[in-house]
N, CA and C of each residue as an Amber inpcrd file, in Angstrom:
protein
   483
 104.0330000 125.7630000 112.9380000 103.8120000 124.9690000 111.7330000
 103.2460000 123.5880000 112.0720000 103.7960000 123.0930000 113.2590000
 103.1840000 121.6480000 113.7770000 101.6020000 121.6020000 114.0680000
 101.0850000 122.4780000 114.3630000  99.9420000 123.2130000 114.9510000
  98.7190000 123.1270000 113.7220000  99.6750000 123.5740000 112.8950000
  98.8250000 123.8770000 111.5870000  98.5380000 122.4730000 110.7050000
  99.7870000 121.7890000 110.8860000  99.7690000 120.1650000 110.7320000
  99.0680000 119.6250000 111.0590000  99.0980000 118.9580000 112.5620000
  98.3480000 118.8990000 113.4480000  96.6750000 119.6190000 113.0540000
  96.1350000 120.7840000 112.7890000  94.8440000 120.4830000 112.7640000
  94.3890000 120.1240000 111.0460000  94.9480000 120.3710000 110.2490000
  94.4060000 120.1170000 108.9930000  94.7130000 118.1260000 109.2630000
  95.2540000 117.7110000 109.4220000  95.3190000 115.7890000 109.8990000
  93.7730000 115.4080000 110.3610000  93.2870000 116.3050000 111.9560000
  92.5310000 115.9720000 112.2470000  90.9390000 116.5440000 111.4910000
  91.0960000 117.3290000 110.7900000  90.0360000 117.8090000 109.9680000
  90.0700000 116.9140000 108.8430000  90.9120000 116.3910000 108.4250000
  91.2930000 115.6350000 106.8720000  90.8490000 114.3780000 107.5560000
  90.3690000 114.0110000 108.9640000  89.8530000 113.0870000 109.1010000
  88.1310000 112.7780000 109.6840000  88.0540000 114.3130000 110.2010000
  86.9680000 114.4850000 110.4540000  85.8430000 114.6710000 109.3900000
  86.7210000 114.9390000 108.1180000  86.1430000 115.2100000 106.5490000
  85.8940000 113.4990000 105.8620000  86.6040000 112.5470000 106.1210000
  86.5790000 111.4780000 105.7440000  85.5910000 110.7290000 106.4760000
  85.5430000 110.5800000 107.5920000  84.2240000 110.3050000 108.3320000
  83.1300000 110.8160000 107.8530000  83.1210000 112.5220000 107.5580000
  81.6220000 112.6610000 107.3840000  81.1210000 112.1260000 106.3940000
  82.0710000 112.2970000 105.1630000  81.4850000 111.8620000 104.0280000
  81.5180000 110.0060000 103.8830000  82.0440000 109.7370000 104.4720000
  81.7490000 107.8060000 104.3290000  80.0840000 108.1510000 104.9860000
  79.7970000 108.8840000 106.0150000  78.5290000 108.6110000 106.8490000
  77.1350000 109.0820000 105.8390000  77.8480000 110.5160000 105.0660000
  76.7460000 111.0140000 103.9210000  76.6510000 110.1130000 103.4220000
  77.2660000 109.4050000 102.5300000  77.3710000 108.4740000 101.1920000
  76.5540000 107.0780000 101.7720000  77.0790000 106.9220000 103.4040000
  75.9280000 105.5680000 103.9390000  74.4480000 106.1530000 103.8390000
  74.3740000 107.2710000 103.8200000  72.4910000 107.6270000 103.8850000
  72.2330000 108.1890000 102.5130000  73.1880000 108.6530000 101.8640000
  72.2970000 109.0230000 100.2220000  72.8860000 107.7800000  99.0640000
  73.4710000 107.1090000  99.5400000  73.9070000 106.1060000  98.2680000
  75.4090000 106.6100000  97.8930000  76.0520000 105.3460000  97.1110000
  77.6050000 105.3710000  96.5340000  77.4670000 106.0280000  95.5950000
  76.4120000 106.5770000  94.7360000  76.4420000 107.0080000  93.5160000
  76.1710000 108.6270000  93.9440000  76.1150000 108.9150000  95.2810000
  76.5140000 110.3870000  95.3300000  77.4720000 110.8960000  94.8450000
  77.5610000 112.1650000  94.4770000  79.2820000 112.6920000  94.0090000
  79.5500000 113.8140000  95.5100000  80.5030000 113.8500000  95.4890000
  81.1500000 114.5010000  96.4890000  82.0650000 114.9190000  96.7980000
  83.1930000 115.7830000  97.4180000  84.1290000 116.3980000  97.3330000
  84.5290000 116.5770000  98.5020000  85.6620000 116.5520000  99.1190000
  86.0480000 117.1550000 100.4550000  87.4280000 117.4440000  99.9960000
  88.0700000 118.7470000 101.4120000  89.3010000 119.1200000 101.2170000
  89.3930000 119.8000000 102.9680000  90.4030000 119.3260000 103.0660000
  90.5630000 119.8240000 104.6400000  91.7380000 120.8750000 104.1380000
  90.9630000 122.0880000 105.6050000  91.9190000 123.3440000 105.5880000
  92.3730000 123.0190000 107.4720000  92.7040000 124.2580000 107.8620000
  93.5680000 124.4750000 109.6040000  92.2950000 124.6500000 110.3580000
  91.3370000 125.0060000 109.8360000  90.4040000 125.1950000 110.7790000
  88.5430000 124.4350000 109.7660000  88.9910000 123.3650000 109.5320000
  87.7490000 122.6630000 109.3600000  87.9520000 122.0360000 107.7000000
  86.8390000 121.8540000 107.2950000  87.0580000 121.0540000 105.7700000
  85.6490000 122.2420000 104.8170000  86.3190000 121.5390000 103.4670000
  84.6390000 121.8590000 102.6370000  84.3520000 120.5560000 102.1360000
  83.2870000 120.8930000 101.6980000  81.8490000 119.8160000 100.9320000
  81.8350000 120.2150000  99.8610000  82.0940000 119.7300000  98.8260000
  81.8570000 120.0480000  97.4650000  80.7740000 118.8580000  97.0210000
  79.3520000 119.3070000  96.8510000  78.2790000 118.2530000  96.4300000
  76.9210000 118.7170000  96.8820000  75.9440000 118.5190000  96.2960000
  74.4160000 118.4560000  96.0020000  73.9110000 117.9940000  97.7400000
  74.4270000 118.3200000  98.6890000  73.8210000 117.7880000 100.0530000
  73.0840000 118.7550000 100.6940000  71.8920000 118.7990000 101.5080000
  71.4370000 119.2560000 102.2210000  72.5260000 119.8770000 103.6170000
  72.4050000 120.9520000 103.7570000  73.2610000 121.5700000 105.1050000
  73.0880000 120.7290000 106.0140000  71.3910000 120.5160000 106.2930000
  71.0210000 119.8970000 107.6120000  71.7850000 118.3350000 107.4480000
  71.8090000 117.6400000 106.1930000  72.3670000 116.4850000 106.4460000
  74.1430000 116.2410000 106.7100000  74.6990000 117.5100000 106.1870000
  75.9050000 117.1410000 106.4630000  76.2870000 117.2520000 107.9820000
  75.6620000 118.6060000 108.5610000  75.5910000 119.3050000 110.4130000
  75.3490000 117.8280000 110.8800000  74.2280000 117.1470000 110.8090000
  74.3560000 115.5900000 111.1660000  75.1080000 114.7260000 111.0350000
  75.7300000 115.1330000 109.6750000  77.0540000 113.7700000 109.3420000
  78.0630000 113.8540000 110.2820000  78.5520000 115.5400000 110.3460000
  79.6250000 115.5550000 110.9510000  79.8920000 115.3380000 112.7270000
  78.3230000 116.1400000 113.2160000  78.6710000 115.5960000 114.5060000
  78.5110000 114.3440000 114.8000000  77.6370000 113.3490000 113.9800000
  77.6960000 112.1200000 114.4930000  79.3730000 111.2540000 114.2260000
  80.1890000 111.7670000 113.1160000  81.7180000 111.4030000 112.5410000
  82.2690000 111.8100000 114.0780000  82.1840000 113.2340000 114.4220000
  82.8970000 113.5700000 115.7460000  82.8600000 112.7450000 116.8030000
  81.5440000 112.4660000 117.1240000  80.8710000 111.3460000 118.1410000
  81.7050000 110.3350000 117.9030000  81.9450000 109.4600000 116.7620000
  82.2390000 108.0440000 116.6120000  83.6260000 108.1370000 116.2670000
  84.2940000 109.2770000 115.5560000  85.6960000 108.8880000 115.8920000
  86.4220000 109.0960000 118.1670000  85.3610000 109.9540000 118.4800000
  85.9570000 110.2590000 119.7650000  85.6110000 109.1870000 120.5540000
  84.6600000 108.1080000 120.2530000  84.3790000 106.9710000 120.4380000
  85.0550000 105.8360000 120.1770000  86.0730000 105.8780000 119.2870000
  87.1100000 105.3790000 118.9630000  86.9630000 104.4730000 117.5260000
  86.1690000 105.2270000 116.7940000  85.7610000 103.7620000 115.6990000
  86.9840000 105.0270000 114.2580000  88.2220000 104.8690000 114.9790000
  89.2290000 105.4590000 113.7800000  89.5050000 105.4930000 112.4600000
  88.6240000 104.0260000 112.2750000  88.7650000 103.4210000 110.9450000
  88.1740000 103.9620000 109.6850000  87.6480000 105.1060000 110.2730000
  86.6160000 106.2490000 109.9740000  87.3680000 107.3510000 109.5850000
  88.9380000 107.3100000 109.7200000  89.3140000 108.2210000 109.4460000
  90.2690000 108.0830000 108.0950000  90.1290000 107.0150000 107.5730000
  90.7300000 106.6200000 106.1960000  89.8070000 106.2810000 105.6380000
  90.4350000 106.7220000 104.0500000  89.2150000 106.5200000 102.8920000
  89.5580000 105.7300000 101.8000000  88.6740000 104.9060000 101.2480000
  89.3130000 104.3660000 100.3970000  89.3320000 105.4390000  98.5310000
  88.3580000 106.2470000  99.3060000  88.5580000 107.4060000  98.2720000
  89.2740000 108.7100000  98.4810000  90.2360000 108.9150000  99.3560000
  90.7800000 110.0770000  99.8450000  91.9950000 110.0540000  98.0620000
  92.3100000 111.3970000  98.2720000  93.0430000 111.7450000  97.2860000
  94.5290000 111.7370000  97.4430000  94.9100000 110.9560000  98.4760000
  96.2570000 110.5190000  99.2510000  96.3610000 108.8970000  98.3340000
  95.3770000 108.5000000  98.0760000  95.9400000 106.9470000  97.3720000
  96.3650000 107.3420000  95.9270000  95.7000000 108.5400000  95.2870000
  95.7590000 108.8360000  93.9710000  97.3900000 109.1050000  93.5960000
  97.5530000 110.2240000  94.8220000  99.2670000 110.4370000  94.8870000
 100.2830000 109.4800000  95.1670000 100.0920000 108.6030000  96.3560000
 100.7370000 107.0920000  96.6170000 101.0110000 106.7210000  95.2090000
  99.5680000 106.2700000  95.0200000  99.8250000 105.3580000  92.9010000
 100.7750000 106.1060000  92.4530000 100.5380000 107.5940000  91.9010000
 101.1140000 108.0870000  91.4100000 102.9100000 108.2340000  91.6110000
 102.9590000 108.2290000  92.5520000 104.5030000 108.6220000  93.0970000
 105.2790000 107.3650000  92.6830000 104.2850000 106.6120000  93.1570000
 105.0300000 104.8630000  93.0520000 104.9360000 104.4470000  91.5800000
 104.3080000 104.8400000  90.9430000 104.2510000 104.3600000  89.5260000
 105.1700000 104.7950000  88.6900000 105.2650000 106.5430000  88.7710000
 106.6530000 107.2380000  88.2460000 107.8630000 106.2200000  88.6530000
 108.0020000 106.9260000  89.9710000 109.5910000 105.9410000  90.0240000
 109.7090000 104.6790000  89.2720000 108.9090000 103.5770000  89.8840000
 109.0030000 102.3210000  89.8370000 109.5780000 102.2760000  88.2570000
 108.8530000 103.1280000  86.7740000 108.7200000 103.1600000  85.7140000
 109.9500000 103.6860000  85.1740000 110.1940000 105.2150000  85.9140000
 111.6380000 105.4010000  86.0270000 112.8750000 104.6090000  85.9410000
 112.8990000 103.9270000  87.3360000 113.9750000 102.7190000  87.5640000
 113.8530000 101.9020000  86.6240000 112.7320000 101.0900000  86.1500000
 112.5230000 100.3340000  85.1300000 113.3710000 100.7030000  83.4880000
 113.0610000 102.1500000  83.4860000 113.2680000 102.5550000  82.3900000
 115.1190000 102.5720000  82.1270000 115.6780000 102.4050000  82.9070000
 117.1010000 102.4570000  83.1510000 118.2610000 101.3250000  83.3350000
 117.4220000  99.9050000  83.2490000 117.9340000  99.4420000  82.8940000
 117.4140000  98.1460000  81.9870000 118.2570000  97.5990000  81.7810000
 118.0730000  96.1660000  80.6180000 118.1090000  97.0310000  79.1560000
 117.5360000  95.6880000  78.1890000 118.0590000  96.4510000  76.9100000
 116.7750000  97.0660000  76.1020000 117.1770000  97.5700000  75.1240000
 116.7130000  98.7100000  74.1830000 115.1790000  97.6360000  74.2060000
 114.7410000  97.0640000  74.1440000 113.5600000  96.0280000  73.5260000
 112.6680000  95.9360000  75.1130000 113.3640000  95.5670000  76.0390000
 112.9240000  95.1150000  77.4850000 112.6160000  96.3520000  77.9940000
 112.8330000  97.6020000  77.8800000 112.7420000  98.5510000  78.9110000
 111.4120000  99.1690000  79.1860000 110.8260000  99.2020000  77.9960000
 109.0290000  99.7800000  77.7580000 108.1640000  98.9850000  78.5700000
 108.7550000  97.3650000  77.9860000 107.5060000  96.3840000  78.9680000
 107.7660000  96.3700000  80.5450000 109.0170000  96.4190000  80.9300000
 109.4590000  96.5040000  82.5410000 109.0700000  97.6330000  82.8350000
 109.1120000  98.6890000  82.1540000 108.6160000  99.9750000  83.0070000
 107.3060000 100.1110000  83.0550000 106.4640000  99.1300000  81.6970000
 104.6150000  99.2930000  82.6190000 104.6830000  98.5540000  83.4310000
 105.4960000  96.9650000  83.2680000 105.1010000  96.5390000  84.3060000
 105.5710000  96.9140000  85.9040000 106.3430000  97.3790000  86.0140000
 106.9210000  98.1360000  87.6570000 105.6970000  99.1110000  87.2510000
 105.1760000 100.0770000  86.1380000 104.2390000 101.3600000  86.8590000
 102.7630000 100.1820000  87.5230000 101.9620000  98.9540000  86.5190000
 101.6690000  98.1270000  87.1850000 101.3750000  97.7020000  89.0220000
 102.3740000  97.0650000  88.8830000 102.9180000  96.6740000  90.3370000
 102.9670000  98.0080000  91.1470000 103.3130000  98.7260000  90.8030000
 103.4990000  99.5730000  91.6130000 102.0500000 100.6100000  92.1130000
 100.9910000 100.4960000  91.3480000  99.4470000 101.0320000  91.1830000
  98.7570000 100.0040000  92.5740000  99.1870000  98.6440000  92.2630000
  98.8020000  97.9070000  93.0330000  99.2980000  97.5930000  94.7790000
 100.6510000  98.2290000  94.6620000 101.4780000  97.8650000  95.9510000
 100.7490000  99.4170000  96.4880000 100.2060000 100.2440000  95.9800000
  99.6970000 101.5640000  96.2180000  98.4880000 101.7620000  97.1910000
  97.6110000 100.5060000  96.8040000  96.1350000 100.7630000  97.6980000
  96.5130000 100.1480000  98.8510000  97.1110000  99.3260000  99.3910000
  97.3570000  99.0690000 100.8730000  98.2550000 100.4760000 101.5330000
  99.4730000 100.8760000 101.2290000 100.2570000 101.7620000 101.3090000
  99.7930000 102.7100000 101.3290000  98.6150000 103.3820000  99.9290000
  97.7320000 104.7740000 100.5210000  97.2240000 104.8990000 101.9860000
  97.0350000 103.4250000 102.3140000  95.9230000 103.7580000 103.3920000
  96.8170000 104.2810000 104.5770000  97.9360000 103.3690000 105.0870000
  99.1160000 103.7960000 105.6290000  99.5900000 105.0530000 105.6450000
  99.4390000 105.6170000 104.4490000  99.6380000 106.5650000 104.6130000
  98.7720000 108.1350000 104.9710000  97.6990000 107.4130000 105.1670000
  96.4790000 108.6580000 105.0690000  96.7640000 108.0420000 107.4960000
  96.6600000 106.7680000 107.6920000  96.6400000 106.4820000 109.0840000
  97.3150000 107.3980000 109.1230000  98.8360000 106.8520000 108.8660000
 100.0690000 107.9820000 109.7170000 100.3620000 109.1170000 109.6080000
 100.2840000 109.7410000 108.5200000 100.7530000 110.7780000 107.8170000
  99.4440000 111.8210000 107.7700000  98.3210000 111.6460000 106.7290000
  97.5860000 112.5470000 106.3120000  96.4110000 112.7970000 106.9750000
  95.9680000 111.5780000 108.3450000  94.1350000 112.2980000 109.3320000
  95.3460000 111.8120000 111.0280000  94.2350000 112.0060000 111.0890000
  94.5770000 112.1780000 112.9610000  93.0850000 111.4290000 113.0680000
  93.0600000 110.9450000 113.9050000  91.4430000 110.7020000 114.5500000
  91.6500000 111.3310000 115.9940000  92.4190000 111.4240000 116.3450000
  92.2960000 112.2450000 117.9840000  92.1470000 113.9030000 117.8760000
  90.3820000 113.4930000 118.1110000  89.6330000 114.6830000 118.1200000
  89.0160000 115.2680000 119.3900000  89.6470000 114.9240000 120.4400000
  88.9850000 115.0590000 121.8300000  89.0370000 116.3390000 121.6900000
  89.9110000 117.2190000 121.5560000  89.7610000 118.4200000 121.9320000
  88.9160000 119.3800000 120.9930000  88.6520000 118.6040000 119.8150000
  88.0710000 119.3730000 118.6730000  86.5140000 119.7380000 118.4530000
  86.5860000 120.7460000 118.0140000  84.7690000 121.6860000 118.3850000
  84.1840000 121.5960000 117.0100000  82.5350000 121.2260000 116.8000000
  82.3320000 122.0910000 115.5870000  81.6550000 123.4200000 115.8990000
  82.1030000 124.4540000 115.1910000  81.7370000 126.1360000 115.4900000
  80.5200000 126.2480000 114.0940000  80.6750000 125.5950000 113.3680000
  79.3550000 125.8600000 112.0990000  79.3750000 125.1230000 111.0230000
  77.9470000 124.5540000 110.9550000  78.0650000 124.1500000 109.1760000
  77.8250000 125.3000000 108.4650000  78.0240000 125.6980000 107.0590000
  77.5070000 126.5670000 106.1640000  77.3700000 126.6390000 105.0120000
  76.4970000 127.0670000 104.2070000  76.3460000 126.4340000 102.7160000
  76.9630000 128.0870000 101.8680000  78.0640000 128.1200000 101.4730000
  78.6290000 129.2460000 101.3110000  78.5710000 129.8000000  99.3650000
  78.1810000 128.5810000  98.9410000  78.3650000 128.8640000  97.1330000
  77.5290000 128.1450000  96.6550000  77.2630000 128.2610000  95.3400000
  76.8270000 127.5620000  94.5640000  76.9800000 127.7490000  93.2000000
  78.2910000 128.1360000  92.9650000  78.7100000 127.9870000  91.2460000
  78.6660000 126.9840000  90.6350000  79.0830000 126.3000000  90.6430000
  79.5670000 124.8660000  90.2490000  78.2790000 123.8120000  91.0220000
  78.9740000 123.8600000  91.7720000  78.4490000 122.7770000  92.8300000
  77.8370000 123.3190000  94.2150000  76.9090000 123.2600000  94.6900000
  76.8600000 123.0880000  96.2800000  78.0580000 123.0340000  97.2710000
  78.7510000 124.1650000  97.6480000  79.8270000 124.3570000  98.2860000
  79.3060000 124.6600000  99.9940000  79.9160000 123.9310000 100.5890000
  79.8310000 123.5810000 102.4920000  81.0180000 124.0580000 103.2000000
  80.8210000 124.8450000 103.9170000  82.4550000 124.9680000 105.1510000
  81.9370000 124.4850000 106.3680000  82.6770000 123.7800000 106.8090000
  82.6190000 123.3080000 108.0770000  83.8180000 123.5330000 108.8470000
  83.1340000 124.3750000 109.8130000  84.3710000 124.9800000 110.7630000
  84.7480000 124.6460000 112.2950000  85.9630000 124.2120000 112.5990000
  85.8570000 123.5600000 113.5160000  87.3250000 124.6450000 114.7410000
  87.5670000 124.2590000 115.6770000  87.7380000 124.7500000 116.3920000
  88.4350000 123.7230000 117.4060000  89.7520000 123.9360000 117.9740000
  90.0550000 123.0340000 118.7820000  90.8160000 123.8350000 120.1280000
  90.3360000 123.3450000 121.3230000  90.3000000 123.8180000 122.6320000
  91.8280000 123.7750000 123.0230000
């Protein structure tokens, strides 16, 4: 189970790299999608194969190079849950005490505060918890452009020694 941990971390970071590196060469107003699995991530978005096969080995290159910072996002879907988690409670607790009149405004304001104490803390938590950047041992085995229902769907499969 650690194993399986262990590689979806380092794919969930090798996925965050690529796409900060896409989005530096097609613009912020790309849309885009990633989701890391045990053995690599997908691309959900309008990209050329050939440009992502580039994104990612150059992400591989520069996190094994040590530029880690590459492996947190300020758009990963780990800050969405942070907010979220922290906003419930905070709103929760709020909601429980003081009186009948005070409890509505304390509980936006803790969900508030708590949205905000969220974007430093997501990131923390995507470092420790949700990517790995130690990718030394890690392979890419293929880009591939596998769908196109919706969107332009990518697997990128990776492989670790």
């Amino acid at each position: 189970m650690l194993k399986v941990l262990e590689a979806i971390r380092r794919n969930h970071a090798l996925e965050h790299a690529t796409i900060s590196l896409l989005l530096s060469k097609a613009g912020p107003h790309k849309r885009m999608v990633g989701r890391a699995t045990k053995d690599g991530f997908y691309i959900y978005g309008d990209v050329p194969t050939t440009r992502i096969e580039e994104c990612v080995r150059e992400a591989l290159q520069r996190l094994r190079g040590g530029e880690a910072y590459l492996a947190v996002s300020p758009l990963c879907g780990t800050n969405l849950a942070v907010a979220g988690m922290l906003a419930g409670l905070s709103s929760t607790l709020a909601l429980g005490s003081g009186d009948r009149m005070t409890r509505l405004p304390n509980a936006l304001v803790a969900g508030m505060v708590a949205v905000i104490a969220a974007q430093p803390l997501g990131r923390l938590v995507q470092k420790h918890l949700t990517t790995s950047p130690n990718l030394n041992e890690t392979e890419i085995v293929s880009v591939r452009l596998i769908g196109r229902r919706f969107a332009p769907l990518h697997k990128v499969t990776t492989t670790t020694n």
